[in-house]
N, C-alpha and C positions, 0 to 999 in steps of 0.2 A: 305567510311564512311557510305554510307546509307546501302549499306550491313550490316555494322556492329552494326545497330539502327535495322534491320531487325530483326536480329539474337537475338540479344537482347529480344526484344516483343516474339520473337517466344518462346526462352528460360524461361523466365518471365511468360508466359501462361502456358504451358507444367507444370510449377514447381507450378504455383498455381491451375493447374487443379487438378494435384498429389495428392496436400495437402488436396484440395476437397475430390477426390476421397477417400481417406487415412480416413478423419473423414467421411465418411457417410459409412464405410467399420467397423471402429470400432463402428457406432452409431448399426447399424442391429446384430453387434455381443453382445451389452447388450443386446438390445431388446429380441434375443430369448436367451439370457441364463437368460429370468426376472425369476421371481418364476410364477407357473402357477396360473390361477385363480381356486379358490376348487368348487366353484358353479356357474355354468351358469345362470346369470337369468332369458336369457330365457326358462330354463329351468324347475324355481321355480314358484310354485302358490302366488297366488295374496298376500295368506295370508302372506307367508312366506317374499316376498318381500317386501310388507309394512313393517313386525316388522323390519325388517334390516334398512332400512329404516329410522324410527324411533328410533332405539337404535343406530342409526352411524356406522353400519358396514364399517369397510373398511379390503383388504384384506391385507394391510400392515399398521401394527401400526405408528403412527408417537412416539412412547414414546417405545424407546427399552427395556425398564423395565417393561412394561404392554403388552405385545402380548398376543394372547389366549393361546400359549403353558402354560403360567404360570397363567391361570383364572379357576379356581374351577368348573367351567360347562364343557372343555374342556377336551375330550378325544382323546385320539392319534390313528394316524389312520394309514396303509403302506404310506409313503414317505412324503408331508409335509399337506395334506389335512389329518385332523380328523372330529369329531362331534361334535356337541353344543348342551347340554339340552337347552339352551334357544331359539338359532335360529330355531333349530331342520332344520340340514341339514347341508351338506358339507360345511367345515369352514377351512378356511389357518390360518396355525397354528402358523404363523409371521402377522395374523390379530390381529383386535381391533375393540369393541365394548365398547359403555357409561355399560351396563350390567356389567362388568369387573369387578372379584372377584378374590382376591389372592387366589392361589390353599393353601390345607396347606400342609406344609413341617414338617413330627415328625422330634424332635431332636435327634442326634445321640448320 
């Protein structure tokens, strides 16, 4: 019987180490497949960083209807970092700033 209380705990560890293991195995596999960051800040001057700053940059919209891809200052750059006449400087193109202007779209 105590073997079998033994085996038990041992079994019960093992299978919840697993499960551990399992999510912190899928946690590192979002993490590097996030979208990259477009501007390092420490990479940007003071000026640059204040306006972001101040106009709310972030590098992911919380409003899927509003990202920079579709704001009128935004231009598209190779893969998902462009440019911003307003930040002036590498901008992720599934970001968001208060600055944010509908690009226009001619009709077809």
């Amino acid at each position: 019987m105590a073997a079998e209380v033994l085996r038990r705990d041992v079994l019960r560890k093992i299978g919840s180490s697993l499960i551990c293991g399992a999510a912190i195995a899928s946690f590192g596999t979002s993490v590097a497949s996030a979208d990259p960051v477009c501007a390092d800040p420490k990479k940007l001057d003071s000026d640059a960083t204040t306006l972001r700053a101040k106009l709310n940059y972030h590098e992911a919209s919380q409003d899927p209807l509003r990202p920079c891809a579709h704001c009128a200052f935004f231009h598209a750059g190779a893969g998902i970092c462009g440019t911003c006449q307003v930040l002036q400087g590498p901008t992720n193109s599934k970001g968001h700033c208060d600055f944010w202007l509908k690009a226009y779209t001619p009709l077809q």
